[in-house]
C-alpha atoms as one frame of an Amber mdcrd trajectory, in Angstrom:
protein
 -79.032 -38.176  -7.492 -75.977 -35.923  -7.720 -76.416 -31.981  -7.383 -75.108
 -29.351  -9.463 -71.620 -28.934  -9.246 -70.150 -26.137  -7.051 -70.220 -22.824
  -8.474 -66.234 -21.839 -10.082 -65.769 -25.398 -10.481 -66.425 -26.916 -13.781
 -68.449 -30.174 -13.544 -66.216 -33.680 -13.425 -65.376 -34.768 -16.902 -65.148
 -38.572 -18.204 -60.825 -39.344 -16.926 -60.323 -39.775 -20.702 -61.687 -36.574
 -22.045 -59.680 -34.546 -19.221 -55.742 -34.682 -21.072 -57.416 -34.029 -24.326
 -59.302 -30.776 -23.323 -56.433 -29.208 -21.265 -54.081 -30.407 -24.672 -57.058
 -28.381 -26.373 -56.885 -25.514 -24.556 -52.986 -24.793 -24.598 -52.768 -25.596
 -28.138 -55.153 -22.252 -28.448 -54.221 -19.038 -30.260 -51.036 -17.706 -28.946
 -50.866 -14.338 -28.503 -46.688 -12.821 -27.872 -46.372 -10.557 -24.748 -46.849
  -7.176 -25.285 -48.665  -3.727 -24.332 -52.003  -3.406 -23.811 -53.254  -6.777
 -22.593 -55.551  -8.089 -20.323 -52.652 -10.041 -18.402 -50.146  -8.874 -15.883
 -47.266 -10.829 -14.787 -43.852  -9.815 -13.365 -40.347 -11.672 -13.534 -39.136
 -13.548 -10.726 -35.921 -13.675  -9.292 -34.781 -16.452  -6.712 -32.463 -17.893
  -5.056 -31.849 -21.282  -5.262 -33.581 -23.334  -2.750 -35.982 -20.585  -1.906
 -39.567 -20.241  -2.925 -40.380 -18.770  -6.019 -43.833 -17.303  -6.334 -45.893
 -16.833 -10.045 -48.739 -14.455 -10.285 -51.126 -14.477 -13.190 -53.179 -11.486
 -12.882 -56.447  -9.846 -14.904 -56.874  -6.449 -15.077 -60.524  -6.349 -15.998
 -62.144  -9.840 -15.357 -64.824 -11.223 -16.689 -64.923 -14.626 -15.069 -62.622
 -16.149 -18.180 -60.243 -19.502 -17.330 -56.837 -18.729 -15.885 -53.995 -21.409
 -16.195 -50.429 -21.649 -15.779 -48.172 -23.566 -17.874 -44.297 -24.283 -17.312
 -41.388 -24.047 -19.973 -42.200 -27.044 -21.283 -45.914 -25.709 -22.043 -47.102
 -28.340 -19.728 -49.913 -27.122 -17.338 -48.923 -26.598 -13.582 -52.531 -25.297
 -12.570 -55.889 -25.063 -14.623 -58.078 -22.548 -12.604 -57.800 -24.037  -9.190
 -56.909 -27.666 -10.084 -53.227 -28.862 -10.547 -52.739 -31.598 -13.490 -49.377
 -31.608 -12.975 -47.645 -34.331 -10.420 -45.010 -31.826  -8.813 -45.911 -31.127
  -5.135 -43.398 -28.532  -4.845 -45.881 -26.246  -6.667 -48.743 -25.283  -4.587
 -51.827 -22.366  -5.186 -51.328 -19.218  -2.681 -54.485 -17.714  -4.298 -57.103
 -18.505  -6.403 -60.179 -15.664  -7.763 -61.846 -14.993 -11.039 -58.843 -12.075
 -10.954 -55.532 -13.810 -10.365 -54.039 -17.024 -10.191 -51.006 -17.509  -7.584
 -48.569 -20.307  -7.266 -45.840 -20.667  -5.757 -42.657 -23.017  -6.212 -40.114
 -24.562  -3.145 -36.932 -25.769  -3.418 -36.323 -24.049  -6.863 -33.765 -25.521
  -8.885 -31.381 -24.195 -11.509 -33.569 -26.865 -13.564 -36.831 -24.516 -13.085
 -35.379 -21.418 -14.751 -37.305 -20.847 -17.930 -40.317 -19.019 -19.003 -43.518
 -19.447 -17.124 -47.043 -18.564 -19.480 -50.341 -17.515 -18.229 -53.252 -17.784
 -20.212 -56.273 -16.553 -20.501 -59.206 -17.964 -22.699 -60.930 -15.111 -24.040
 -62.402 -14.160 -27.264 -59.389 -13.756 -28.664 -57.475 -16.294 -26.300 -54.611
 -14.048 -24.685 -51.141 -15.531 -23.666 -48.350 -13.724 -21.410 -45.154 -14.987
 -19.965 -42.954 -14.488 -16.666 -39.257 -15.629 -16.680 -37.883 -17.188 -13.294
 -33.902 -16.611 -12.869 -32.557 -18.894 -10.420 -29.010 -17.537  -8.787 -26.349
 -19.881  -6.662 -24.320 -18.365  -4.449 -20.445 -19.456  -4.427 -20.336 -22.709
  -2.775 -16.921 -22.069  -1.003 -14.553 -19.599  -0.683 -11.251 -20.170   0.004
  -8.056 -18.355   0.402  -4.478 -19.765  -0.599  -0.948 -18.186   0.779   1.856
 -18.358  -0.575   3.916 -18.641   2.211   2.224 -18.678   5.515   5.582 -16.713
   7.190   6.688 -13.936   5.395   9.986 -11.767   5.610   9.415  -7.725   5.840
   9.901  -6.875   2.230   9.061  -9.545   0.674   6.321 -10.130  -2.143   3.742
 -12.991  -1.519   0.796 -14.355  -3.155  -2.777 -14.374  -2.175  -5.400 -16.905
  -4.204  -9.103 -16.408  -3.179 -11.635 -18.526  -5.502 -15.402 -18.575  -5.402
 -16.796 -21.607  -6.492 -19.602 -22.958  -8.629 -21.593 -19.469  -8.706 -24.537
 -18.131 -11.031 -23.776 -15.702 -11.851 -20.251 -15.046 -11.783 -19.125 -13.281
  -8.878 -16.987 -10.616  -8.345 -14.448 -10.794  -5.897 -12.581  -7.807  -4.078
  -9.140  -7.975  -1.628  -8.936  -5.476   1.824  -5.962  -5.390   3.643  -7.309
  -4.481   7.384 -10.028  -1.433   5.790  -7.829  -0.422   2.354  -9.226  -1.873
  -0.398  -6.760  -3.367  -2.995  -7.012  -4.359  -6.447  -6.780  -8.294  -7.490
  -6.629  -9.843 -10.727  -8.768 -12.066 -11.538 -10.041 -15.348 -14.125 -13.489
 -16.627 -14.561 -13.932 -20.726 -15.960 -17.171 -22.192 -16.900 -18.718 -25.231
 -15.876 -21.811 -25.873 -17.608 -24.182 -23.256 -16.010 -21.850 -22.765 -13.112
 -18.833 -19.905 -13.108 -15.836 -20.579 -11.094 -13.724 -17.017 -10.045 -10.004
 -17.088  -9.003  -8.623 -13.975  -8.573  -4.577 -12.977  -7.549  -3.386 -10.430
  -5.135   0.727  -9.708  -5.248   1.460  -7.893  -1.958   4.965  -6.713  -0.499
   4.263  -6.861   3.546   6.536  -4.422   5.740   6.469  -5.126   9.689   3.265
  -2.786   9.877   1.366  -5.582   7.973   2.101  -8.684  10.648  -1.339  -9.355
  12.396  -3.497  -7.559   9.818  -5.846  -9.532   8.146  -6.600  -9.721   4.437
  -9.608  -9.757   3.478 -11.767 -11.626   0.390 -14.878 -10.286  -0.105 -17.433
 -11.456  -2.868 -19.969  -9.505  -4.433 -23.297 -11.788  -5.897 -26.808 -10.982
  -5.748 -27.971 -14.745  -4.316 -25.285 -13.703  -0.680 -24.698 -10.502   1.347
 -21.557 -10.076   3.122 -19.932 -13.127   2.096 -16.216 -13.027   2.774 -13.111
 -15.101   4.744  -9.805 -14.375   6.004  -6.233 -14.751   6.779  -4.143 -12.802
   8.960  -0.508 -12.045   8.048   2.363 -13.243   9.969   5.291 -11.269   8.834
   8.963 -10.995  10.446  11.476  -8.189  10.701  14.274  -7.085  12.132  14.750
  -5.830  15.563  13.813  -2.536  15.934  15.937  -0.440  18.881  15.672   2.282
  21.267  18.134   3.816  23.987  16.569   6.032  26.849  18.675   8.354  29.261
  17.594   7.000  32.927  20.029   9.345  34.619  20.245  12.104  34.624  16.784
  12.647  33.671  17.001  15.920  32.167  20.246  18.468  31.885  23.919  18.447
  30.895  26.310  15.473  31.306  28.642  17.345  33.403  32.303  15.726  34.301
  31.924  13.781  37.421  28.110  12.873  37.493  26.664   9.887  36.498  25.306
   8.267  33.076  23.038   5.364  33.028  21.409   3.924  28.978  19.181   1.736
  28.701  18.257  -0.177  25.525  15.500  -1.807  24.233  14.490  -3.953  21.058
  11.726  -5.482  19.376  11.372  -7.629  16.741   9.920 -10.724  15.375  11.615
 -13.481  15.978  12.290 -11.223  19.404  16.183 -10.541  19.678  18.442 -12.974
  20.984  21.590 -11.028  21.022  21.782  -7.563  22.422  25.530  -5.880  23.184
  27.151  -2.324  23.419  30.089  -0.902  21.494  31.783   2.347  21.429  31.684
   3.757  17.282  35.226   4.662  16.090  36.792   3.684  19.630  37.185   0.979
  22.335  34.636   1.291  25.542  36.541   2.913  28.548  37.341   0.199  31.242
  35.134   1.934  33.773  32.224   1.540  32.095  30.063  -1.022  33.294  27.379
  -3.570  31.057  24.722  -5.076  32.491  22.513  -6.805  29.911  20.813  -3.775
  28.205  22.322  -1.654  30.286  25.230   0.841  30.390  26.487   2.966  33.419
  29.526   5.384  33.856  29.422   6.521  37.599  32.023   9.610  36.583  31.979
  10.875  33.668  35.158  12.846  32.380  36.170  14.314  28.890  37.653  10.941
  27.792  34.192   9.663  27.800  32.848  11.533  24.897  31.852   9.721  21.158
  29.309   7.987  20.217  27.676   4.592  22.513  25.822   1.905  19.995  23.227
  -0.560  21.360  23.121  -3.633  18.907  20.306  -6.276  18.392  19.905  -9.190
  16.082  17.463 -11.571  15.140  17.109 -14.199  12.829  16.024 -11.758  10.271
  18.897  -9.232  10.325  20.795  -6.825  12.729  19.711  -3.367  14.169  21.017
  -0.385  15.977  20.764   2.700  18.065  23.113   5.239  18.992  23.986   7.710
  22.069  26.387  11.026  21.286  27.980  11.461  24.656  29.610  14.953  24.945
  30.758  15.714  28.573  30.321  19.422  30.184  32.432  21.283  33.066  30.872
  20.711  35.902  30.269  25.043  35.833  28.150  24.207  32.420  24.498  25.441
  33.217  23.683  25.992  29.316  21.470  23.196  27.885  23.497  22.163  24.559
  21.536  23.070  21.292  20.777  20.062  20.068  19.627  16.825  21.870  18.325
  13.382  20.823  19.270  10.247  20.415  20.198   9.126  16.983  19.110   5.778
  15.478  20.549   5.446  11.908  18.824   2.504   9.467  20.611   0.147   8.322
  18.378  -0.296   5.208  16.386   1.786   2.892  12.805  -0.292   4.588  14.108
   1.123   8.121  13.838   4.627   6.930  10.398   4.984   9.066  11.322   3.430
  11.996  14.893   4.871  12.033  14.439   7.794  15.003  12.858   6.109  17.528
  14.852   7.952  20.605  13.650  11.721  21.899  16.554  11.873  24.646  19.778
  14.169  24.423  22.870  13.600  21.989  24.523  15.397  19.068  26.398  17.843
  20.954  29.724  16.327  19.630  28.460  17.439  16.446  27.747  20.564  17.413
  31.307  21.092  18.476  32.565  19.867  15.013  30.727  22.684  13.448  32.082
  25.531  15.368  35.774  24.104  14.832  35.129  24.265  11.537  33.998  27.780
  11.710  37.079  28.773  13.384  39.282  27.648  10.873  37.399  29.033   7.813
  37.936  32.207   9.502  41.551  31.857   9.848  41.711  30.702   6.434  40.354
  33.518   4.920  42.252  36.043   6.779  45.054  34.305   5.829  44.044  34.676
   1.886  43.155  38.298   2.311  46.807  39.199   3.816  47.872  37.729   0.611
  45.929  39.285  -1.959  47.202  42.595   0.131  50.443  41.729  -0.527  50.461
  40.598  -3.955  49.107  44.452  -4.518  51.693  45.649  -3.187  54.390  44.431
  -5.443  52.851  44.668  -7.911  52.722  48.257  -7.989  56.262  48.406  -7.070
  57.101  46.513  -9.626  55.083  48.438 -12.095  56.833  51.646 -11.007  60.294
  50.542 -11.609  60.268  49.124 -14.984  62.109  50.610 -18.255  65.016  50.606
 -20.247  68.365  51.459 -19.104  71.709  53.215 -21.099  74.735  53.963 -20.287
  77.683  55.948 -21.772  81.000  53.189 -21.564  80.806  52.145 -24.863  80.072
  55.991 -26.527  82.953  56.299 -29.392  82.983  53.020 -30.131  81.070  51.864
 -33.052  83.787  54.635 -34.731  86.617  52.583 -34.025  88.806  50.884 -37.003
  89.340  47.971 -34.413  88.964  46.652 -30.837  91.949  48.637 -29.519  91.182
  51.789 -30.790  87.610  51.520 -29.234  89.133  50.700 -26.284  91.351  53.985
 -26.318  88.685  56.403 -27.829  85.542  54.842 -24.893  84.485  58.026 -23.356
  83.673  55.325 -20.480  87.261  54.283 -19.893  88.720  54.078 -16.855  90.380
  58.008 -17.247  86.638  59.495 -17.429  85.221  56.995 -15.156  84.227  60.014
 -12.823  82.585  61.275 -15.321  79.948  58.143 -16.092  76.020  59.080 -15.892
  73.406  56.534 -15.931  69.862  58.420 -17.765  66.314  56.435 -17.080  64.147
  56.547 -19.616
């Protein structure tokens, strides 16, 4: 004879009745979700391929059936016992107080709403959602071109695909964050993100990598990278080897040196006098230039050149040559590198070395002859002064008394004879100012 059945599980009913009371049961009053109920569930987020886990929870039990049901109001467990054929959910716990289960290898096909009932007197009836979240199956970024030229604007695609939600993707250029533009396309439930970074890349960028980083719940620190490659024009420096500090003084020696760097790295390196051929005694060695005695003649201005495949460079040396009694340091010093484009402005003055003393010079001739200039101007405003007031003093009207008698006269003869200022009474002529 069979015992009793085992206390919290009901007795075994005939396999027909068993569909049709469980059909019974969820086809009970419904009650919505609200405040206030018996039931306490929570929402579950997962990610997909993890383990999801449901709890149906009584506050105040009083031994009533728990069971939970899937979207499909289909019943995954009834107390303890699991009608449903789906092995993936299993019970974590089991009391007269809760009912736990939990679900592996969710799916974006087991996102829905999840009810837990409880058959009381009224039958009560809650509901937990499960969101299921995919992380970006690749990421990927595109270059426009893989070799860039300093200056130049290039393109940068990163995309982030087949997401859930749609992520949000942001560009770093070594640690500066920059700002992308960016399109989102649907798939059915799955979000696909492209987004566009326009960059103009100087010299300073080549080696630094950019950076795509995406921003999704389901994946922390997801990101990939591509370092820049960008070339530029030789950039050039002369340094003074001798002599190492102090005048160029007539008769000593002068040795340059120059150096260049660039990317291709420069293939053609030569020295040139500005405004002037090179002397015949000076000798070039490669990237090197040496006068063993200097003399006046050797002052101006030295260039080094370098090219590259990219574009030409320069630097330049202002020799100015002292007496060899000079023992004043000249007021300025320092090489001078000029750009040759607006880009080179930063990398222009690259040199810390003596020069400029040449223009120096030019500024105190100029001096001089301002000063002679205005002395010059000054003697004739003094002058102009002075005749004019002479002038002023001497000026008026002037009469005489030759022609006195004469408007009397009956004709020209007789004024002729009667003139007071003939020649008779010539001695006696007066001039009168007035």
């Amino acid at each position: 004879m069979a015992g009793p059945a085992p206390r919290g599980r009901p007795a075994a009913a005939p396999p027909g009745l068993l569909p049709l009371l469980l059909l019974l049961l969820s086809a009970a009053a419904i009650i919505p979700r609200g405040d206030g109920q018996n039931l306490v569930t929570e929402d579950v987020t997962v990610v997909e391929g993890d383990v999801a886990t449901i709890s149906c929870r009584v506050k105040n039990s009083d031994d009533s059936v728990i069971q939970l049901l899937n979207p499909n109001r289909q019943t995954i467990y009834f107390r303890d016992f699991r009608p449903l054929k789906d092995s993936r959910f299993q019970l974590v716990n089991f009391s007269n107080s809760e009912l736990r289960v939990s679900l592996t290898n969710v799916s974006i096909s087991d996102e829905g709403r999840y009810f837990c009932q409880l058959y009381t007197d009224p039958p009560q009836e809650i509901y937990t959602t499960i969101t299921v979240l995919v992380p970006p199956r690749n990421l990927v970024i595109d270059i426009q071109k893989e070799i860039a030229v300093e200056g130049e604007e290039i393109e940068l695609n990163c995309t982030a695909m087949a997401s859930r939600p749609a992520t949000t993707i942001r560009w770093f250029k070594g640690n500066k964050e920059l700002t992308g533009k960016s399109e989102v396309e649907q798939w059915s439930d799955m979000y696909t993100v492209t987004s566009q970074l326009l960059l103009k890349v100087g010299r300073e960028d080549d080696g630094v990598p950019v950076i795509c980083l995406v921003d999704h719940p389901a994946v922390k620190d997801l990101q990939t990278q591509r370092y820049l490659e960008v070339m530029y024009k030789p950039q050039v420096r002369v340094s003074q080897n001798y002599p190492v500090q102090g005048l160029t003084r007539e008769g000593e020696p002068l040795e340059l040196t120059c150096a260049a760097f660039g990317k291709p790295q420069p293939t053609d390196m030569r020295w040139l006098r500005v405004d002037d051929e090179m002397p015949q005694h000076v000798v070039v060695s490669g990237s090197n230039l040496l006068i063993s005695n200097l003399n006046k003649t050797d002052n101006g201005t030295y260039r080094c050149e370098a090219s590259n495949a990219v574009g030409k460079s320069h630097a330049d040396y202002m020799l100015f040559v002292y007496d060899t009694t000079a023992t004043t340091e000249p007021a300025v010093h320092g090489f001078t590198q000029l750009p040759n484009s607006a880009e080179e402005l930063d990398y222009g003055d690259l040199s810390d070395s003596r020069a400029g003393e040449e223009g120096a010079i030019r500024s105190v001739d100029h001096a001089v002859v301002g000063g002679v200039v205005a002395v010059v101007v000054f003697a004739m405003l003094c002058l102009l002064i002075i005749l004019g007031r002479y002038f002023a003093r001497h000026k008026g009207t002037y009469f005489t008394h030759e022609a006195k008698g004469a408007d009397d006269a009956a004709d020209a003869d007789t004024a002729i004879i009667n003139a007071e200022g003939g020649q008779n009474n010539s001695e006696e002529k007066k001039e009168y100012f007035i």
